[in-house]
GUDO-996635 format. One record per residue (C-alpha): residue number from 1; residue in three letters; x negated, y negated, z negated. Coordinates in Angstrom, 3 decimals. Example, Ala and Ser with C-alpha at 12.3 -4.5 7.8 and 13.67 -1.06 7.14 Angstrom:
(1; "ALA"; (-12.300; 4.500; -7.800)),
(2; "SER"; (-13.670; 1.060; -7.140)),
//
This chain:
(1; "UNK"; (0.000; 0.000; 0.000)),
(2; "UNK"; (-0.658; -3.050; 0.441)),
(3; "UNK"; (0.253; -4.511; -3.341)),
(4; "UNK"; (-3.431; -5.044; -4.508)),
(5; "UNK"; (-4.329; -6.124; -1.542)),
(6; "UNK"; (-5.218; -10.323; -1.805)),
(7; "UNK"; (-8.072; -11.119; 0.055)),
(8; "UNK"; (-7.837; -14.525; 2.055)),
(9; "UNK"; (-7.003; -13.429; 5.491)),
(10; "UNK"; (-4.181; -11.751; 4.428)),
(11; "UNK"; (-2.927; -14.757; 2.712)),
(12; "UNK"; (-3.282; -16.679; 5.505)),
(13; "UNK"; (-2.130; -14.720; 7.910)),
(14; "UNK"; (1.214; -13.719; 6.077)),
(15; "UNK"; (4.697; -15.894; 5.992)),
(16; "UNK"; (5.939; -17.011; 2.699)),
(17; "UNK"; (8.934; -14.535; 3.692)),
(18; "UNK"; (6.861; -11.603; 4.151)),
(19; "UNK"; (4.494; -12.766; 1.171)),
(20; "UNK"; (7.483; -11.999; -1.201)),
(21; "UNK"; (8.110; -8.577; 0.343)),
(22; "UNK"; (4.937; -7.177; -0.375)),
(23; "UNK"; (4.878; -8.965; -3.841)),
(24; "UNK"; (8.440; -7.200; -4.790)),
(25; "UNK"; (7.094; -3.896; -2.702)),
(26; "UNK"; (9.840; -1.627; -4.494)),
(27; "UNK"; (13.282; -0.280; -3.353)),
(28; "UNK"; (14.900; -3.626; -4.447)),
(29; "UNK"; (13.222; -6.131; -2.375)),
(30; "UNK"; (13.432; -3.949; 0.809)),
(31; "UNK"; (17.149; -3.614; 0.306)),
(32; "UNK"; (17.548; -7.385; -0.483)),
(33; "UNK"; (15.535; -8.106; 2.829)),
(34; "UNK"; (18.103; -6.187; 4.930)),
(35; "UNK"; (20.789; -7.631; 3.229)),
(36; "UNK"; (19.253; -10.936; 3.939)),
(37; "UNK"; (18.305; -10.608; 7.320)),
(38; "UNK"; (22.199; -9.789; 8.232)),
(39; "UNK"; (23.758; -13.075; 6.559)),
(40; "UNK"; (24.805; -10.727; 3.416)),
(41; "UNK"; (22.740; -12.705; 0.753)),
(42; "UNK"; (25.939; -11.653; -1.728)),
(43; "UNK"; (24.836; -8.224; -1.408)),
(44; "UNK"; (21.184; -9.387; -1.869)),
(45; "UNK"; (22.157; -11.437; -5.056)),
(46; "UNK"; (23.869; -8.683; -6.516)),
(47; "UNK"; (21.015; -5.816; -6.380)),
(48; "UNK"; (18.578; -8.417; -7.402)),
(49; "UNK"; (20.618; -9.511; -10.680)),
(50; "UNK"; (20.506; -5.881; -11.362)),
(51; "UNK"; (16.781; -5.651; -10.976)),
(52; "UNK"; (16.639; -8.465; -13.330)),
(53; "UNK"; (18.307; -6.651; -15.924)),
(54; "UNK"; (16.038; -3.981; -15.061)),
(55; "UNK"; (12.976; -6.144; -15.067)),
(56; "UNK"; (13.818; -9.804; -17.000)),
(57; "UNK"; (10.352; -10.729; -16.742)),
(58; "UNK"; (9.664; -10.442; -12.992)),
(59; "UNK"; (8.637; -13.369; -11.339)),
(60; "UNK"; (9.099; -12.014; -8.377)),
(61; "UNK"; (12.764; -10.893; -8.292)),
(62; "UNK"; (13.175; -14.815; -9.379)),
(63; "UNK"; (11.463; -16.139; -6.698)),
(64; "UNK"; (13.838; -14.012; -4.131)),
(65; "UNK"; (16.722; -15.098; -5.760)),
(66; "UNK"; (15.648; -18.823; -5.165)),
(67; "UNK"; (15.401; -17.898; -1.783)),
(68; "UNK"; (19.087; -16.778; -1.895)),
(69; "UNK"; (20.295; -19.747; -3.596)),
(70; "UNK"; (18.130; -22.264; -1.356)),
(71; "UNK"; (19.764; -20.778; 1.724)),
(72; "UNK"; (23.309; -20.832; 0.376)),
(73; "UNK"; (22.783; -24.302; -1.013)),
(74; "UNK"; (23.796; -23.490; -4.330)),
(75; "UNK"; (22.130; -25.581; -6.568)),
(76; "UNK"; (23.253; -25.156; -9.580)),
(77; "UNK"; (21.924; -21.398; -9.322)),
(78; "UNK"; (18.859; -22.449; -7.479)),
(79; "UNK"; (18.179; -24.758; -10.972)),
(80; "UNK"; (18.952; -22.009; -13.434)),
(81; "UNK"; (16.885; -19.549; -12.352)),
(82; "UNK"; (13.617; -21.999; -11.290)),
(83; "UNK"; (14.328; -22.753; -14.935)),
(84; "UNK"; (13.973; -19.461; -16.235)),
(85; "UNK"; (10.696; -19.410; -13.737)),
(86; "UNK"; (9.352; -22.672; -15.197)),
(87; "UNK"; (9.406; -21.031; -18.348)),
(88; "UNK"; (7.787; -17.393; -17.209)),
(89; "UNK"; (4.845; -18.874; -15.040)),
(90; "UNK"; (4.133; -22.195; -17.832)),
(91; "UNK"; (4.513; -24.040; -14.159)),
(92; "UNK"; (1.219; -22.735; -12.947)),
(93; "UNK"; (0.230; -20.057; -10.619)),
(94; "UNK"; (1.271; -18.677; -7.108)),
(95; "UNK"; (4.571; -17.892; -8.334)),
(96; "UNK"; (5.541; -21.463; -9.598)),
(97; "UNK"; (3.641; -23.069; -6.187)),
(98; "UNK"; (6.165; -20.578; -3.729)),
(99; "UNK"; (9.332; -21.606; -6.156)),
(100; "UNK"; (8.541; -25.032; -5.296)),
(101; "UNK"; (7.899; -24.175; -1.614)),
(102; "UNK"; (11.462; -22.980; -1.687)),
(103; "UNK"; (12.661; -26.131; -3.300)),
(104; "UNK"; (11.510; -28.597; -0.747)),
(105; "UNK"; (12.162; -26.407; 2.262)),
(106; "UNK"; (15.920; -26.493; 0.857)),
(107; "UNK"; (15.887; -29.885; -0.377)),
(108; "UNK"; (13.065; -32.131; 1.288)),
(109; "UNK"; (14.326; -35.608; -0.278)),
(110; "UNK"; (13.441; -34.274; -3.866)),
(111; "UNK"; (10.932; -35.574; -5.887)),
(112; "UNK"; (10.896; -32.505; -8.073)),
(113; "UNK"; (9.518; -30.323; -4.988)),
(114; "UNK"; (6.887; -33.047; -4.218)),
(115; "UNK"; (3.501; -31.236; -3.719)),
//
């Protein structure tokens, strides 16, 4: 696999999108990428909530769930979870950085998103 892999190239040479895949390389993510990928992010919503009960502590299953939100507009969702994020990652670290990515793609004009 590909999980342990992190050497530069590959960073560079991997979307944000597919980034989060191989982060979240599990059952979960693959099923919330075809869910996504067909317009059914309320399928993908639901099977990640359940990985968060699963896993409350995953940064990961966070950061795919912002993706959800983001694309759906939502938010108020979108804020409660990069919450719960802020608070996991002390707002430092790769995981923070993409949540913010995520946050300015969806909403450019704020400030909070500002890199």
């Amino acid at each position: 696999t590909r999980s342990g892999d992190s050497d530069e190239q590959d960073r560079d040479g991997v979307g944000e999108h597919e980034r989060l895949a191989i982060v979240l390389s599990e059952p979960v993510a693959e099923e919330a990428e075809v869910y996504l990928a067909y317009g059914r992010d309320p399928q993908a919503e639901e099977i990640l909530l359940d990985a968060l009960k699963q896993n409350p502590r995953r940064a990961a299953i966070y950061l795919k769930l912002l993706e959800v939100y983001a694309k759906r507009g939502d938010r108020a969702k979108f804020d409660q979870y990069l919450r719960t994020l802020s608070e996991l990652t002390g707002e430092q670290g790769p995981d923070w950085t993409m949540a913010l990515a995520i946050g300015q793609r969806a909403w450019p004009q704020d400030e909070r998103f500002a890199t």
